[in-house]
C-alpha positions as CSV (number, residue, x, y, z in Angstrom):
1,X,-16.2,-18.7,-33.1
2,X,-17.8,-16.9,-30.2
3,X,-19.2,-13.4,-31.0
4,X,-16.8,-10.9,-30.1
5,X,-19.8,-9.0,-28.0
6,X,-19.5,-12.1,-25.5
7,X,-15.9,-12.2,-24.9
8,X,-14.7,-11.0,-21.7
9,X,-12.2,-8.6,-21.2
10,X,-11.1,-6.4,-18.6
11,X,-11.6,-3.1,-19.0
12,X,-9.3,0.3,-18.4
13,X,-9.8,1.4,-14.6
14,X,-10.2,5.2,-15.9
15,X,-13.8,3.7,-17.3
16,X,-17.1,4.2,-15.5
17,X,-17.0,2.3,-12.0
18,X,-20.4,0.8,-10.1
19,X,-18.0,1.4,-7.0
20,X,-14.4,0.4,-5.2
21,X,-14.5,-2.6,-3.1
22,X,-11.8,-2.2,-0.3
23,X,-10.7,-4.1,3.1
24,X,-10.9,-2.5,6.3
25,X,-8.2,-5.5,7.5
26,X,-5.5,-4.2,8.7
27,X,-4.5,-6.0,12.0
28,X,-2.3,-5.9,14.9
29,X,-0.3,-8.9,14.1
30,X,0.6,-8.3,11.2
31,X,0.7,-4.4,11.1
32,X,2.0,-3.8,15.1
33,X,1.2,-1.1,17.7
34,X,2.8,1.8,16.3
35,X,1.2,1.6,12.7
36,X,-2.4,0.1,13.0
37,X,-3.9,2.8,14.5
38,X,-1.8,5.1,11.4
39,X,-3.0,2.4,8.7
40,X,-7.0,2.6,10.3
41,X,-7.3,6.3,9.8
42,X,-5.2,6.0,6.1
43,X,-8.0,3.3,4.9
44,X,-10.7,5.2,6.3
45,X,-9.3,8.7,4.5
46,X,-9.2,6.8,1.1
47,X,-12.5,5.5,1.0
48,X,-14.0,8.4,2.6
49,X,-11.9,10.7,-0.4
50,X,-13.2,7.7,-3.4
51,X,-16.5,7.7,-1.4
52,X,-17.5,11.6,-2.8
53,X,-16.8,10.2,-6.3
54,X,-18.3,7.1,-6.1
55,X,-19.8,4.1,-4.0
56,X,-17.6,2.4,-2.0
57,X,-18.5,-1.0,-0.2
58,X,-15.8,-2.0,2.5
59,X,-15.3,-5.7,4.0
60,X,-14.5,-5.6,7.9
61,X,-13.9,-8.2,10.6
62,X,-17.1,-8.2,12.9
63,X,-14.4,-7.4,15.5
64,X,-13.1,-4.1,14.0
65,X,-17.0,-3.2,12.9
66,X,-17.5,-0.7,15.7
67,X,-13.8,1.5,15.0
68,X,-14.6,1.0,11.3
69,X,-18.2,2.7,12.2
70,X,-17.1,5.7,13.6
71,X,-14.1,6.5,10.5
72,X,-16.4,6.2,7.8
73,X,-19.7,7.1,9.2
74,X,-22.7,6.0,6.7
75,X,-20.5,7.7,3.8
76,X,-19.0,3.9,3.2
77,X,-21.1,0.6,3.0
78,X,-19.4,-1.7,6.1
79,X,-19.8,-5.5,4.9
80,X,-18.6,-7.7,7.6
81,X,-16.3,-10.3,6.6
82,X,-13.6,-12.5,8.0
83,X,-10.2,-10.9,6.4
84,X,-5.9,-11.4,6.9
85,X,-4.9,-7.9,5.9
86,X,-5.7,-5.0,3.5
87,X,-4.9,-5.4,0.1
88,X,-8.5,-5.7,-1.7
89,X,-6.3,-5.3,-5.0
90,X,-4.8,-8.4,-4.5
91,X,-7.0,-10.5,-2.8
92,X,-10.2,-9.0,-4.2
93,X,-11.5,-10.6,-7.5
94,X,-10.7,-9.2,-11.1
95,X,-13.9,-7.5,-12.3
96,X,-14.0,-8.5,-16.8
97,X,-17.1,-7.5,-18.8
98,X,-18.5,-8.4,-22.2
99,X,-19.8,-5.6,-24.7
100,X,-23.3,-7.4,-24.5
101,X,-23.0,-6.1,-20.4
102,X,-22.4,-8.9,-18.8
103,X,-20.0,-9.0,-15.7
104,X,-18.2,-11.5,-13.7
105,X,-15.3,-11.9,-11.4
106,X,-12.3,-13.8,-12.1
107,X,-10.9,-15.6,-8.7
108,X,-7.3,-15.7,-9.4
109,X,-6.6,-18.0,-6.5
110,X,-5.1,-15.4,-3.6
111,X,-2.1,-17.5,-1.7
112,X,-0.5,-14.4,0.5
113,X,2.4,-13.3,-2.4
114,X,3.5,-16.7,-2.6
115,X,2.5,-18.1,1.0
116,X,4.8,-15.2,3.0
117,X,2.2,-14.3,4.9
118,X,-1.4,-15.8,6.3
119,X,-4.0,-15.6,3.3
120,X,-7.1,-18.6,4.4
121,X,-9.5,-16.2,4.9
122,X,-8.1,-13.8,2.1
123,X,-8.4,-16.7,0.3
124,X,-11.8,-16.4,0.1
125,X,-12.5,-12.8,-0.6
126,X,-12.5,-13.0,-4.1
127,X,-15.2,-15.4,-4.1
128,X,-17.0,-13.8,-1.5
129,X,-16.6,-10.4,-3.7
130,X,-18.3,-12.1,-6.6
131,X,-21.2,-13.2,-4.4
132,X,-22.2,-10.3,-3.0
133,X,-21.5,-8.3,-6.0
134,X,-24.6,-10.7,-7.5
135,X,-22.4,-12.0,-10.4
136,X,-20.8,-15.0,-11.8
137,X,-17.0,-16.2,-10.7
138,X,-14.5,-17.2,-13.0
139,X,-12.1,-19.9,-11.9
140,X,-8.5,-20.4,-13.2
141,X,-5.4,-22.3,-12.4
142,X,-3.3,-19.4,-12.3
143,X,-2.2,-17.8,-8.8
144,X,-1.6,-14.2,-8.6
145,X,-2.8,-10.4,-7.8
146,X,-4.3,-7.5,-9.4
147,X,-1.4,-5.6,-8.6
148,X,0.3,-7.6,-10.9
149,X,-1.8,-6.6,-14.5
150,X,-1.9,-3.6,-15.9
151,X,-4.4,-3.3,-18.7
152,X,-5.5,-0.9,-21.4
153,X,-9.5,-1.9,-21.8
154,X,-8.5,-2.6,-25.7
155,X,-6.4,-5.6,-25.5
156,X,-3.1,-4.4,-24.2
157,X,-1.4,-5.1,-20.4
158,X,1.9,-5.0,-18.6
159,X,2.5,-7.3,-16.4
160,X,5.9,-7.8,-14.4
161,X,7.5,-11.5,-14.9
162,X,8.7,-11.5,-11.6
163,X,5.2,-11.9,-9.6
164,X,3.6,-14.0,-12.4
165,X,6.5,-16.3,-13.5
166,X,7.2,-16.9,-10.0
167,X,7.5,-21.1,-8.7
168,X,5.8,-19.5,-5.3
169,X,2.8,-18.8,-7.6
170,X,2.9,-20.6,-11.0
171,X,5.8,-23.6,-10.4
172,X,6.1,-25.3,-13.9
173,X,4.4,-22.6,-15.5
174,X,5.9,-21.5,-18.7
175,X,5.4,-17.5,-20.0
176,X,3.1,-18.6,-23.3
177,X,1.3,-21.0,-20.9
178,X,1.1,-17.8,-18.8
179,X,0.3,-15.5,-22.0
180,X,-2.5,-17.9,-23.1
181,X,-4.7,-17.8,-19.7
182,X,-4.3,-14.6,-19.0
183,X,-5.5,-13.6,-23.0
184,X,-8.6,-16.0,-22.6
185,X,-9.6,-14.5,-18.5
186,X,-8.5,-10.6,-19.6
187,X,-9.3,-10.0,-22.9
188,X,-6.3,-9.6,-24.1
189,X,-3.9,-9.7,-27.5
190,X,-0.9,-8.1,-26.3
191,X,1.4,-8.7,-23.3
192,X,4.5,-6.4,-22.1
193,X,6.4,-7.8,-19.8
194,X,8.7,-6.3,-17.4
195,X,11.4,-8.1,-15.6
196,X,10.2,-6.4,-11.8
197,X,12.4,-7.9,-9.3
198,X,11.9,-10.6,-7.0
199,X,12.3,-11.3,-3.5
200,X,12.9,-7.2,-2.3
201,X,9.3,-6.5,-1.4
202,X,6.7,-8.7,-0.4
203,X,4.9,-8.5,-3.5
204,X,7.6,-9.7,-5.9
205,X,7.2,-6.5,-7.7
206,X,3.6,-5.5,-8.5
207,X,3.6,-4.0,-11.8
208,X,0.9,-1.2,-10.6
209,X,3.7,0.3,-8.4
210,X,5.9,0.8,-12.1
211,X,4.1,1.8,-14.8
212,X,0.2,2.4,-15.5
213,X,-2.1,3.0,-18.2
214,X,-3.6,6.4,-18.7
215,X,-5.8,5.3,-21.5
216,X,-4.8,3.3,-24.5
217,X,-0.9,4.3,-26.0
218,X,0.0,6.3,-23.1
219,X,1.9,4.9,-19.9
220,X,2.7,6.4,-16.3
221,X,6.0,4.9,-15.4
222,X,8.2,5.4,-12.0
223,X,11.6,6.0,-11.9
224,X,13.8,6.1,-9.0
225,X,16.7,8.4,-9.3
226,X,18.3,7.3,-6.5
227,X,21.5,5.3,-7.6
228,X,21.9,3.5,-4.0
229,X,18.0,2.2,-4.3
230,X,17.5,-1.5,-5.6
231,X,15.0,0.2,-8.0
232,X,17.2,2.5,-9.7
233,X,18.5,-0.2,-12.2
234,X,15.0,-1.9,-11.9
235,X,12.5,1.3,-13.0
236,X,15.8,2.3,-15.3
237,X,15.7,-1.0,-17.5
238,X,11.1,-1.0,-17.5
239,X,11.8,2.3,-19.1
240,X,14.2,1.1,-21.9
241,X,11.4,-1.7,-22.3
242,X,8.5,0.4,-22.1
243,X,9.6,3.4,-24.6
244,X,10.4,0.5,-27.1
245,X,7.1,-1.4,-26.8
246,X,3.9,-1.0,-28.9
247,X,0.9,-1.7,-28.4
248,X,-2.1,-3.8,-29.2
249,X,-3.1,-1.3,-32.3
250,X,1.2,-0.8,-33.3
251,X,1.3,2.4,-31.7
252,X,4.8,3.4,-29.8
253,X,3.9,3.8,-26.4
254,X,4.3,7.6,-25.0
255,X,5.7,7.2,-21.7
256,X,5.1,9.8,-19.3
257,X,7.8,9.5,-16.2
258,X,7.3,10.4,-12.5
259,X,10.2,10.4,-10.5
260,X,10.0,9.1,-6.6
261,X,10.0,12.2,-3.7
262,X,13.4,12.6,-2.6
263,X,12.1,12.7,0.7
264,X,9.8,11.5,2.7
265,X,7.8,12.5,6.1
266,X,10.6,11.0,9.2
267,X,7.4,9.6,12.0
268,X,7.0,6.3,9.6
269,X,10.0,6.3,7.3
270,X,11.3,2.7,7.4
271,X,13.3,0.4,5.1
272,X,10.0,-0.7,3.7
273,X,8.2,2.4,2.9
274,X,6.9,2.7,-0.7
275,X,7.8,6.2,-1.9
276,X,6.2,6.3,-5.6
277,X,3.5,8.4,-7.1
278,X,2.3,5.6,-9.3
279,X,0.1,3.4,-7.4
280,X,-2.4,5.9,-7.5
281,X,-6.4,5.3,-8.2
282,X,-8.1,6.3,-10.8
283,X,-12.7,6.7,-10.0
284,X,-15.5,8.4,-11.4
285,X,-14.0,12.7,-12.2
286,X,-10.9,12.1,-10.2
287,X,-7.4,10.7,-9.3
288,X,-6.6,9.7,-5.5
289,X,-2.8,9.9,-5.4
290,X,-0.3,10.2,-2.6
291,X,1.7,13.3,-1.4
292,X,4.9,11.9,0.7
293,X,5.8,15.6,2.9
294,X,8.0,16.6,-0.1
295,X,7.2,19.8,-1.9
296,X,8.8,20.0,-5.3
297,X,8.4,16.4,-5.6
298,X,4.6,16.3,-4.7
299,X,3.6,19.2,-6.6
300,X,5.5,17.7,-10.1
301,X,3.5,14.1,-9.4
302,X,0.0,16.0,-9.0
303,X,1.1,18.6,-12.2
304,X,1.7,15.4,-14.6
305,X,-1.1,13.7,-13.2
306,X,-3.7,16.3,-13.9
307,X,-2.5,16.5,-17.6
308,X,-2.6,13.1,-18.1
309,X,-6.1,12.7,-16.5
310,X,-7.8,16.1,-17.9
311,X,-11.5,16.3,-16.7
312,X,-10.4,14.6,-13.2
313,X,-9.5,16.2,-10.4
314,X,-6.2,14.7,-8.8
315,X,-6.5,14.6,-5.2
316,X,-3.4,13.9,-3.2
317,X,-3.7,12.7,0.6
318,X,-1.5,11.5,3.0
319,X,-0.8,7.5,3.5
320,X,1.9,7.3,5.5
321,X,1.0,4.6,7.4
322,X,0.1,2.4,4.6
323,X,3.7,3.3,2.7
324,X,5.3,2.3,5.8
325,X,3.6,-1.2,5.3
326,X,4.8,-1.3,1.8
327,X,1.8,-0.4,0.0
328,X,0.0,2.4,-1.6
329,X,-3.4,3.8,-2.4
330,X,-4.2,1.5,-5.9
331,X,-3.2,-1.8,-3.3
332,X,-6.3,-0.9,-1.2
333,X,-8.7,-0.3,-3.4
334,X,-10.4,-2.9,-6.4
335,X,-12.7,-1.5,-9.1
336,X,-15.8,-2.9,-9.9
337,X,-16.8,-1.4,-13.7
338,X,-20.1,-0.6,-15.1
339,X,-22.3,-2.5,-17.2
């Protein structure tokens, strides 16, 4: 048997980062006229906000260098890199570690959310990721996104079945198949799964925009109050699940619950735009989370937050532009721990 000091596992994102990894790749044709502009100067105000905590290395088409210069300054590392789109969480690699230090990257095989959108140079950033952080990549048949796992550090995820159990991902693939790759890549013992919901958003319901870990036996889970919204039964039923569920050690899981804005700001409201406080970002002595232009609502998200993160600050900035797209502040951004 291998020593348990060798065995990789991923660990909790509220543990000591080398740096975020994001993607400054938001484009024209796939973003439009009206937002790109709104989605450059959201990227560049989260990795400037991560970049007083932390490091933060950026990829960035040669083409987009110059723009990408002048929002970040020298506060960012630029790394030029042919990219599709944004999402460093899903298309970036999955940092695991071993308890001996070692680190590599697993490559979970990006294919654009089940081939909806173009992905063949996204393909590649994982890989690309893993070289330039100087360590090794792990390969695996399984296709999907960090967005999609949830973890504890001690053996315990959530992960929504609709992403991962998904024929535009995993065709054939059965849930202990699943269970088994994911346990031997991740580290883990436990799995929670949540049913998520397919086909309403791009992502096949990411579990990282219902329910996070705050540290082991304690969960951040949405809820959407509003009984004419597709994810009022959705984040309703991942609650039921998730205050029954134990984890990893047989503790009940304490669910702390933060309810969607009413509201949101009118210039990029659209039928896509991802009003939620929990794709948030945990780095080193603080909490980058979103404020949506509504008061009571905003204020409640950063007052939970800040108790369940004491010792961080939570800072709350403004992503419009990236909600509009669907998205949120955890989708940009990928951890890298340290060793």
């Amino acid at each position: 048997m291998a020593n348990s000091k060798d065995v990789w596992f991923m660990p909790d994102e509220s543990d000591p980062h080398q740096r975020t990894w994001m993607a400054f790749g938001a484009s024209r044709e796939i973003w439009g006229k009206k937002l790109l502009p709104e989605v450059q100067r959201n990227l560049a105000t989260i990795a400037l906000t991560i970049a007083k905590y932390e490091p933060v290395s950026m990829l960035v088409r040669q083409s987009d260098l110059q723009l990408a210069q002048q929002l970040v300054g020298n506060k960012v590392e630029l790394i030029v890199c042919p990219l599709d789109d944004l999402w460093m969480r899903d298309t970036g690699p999955v940092f695991v570690v071993t308890e001996n230090g070692d680190k590599a990257a697993v490559d979970f095989n990006f294919n654009g959310w089940g081939e909806k959108q173009d992905f063949d140079y996204d393909a590649e950033v994982a890989s690309f990721v893993a070289q330039h952080a100087a360590v090794r990549r792990i390969q695996t048949d399984l296709v999907l996104e960090g967005g999609g796992i949830e973890v504890d550090g001690h053996g315990t995820a959530i992960i929504t079945e609709s992403c991962v159990l998904n024929d535009n991902r995993n065709p054939g693939v059965s849930k202990a198949q699943c269970e088994q790759e994911l346990k031997r890549l991740l580290g883990l013992e436990k799995i929670i799964w949540l049913p998520g919901i397919k086909g309403k958003d791009i992502t096949d319901g990411h579990t990282d925009f219902y329910a996070r870990f705050a540290r082991p036996g304690v969960v951040i889970a949405g809820y959407d109050p509003d009984p004419e919204s597709f994810d009022h039964a959705v984040t309703k039923r991942h609650l039921e699940i998730l205050r029954n569920a134990t984890d990893v050690e047989g503790r009940k899981l304490e669910v702390v619950v933060l309810e969607a804005p009413s509201k949101v700001r009118e210039k990029f409201a659209n039928d896509d735009f991802a009003a939620g406080y929990i794709n948030f970002y945990v780095c080193n002595g603080a909490v980058i989370a979103p404020e949506f232009g509504d008061p009571q609502a905003d204020a409640a998200a950063k007052r939970e937050l800040q108790k369940v993160f004491p010792g961080r600050e939570v800072v709350q900035i403004n992503i419009d532009g990236i909600a509009a797209g669907g998205g949120g502040i955890h989708c940009t951004t990928q951890q890298e721990p340290k060793v």
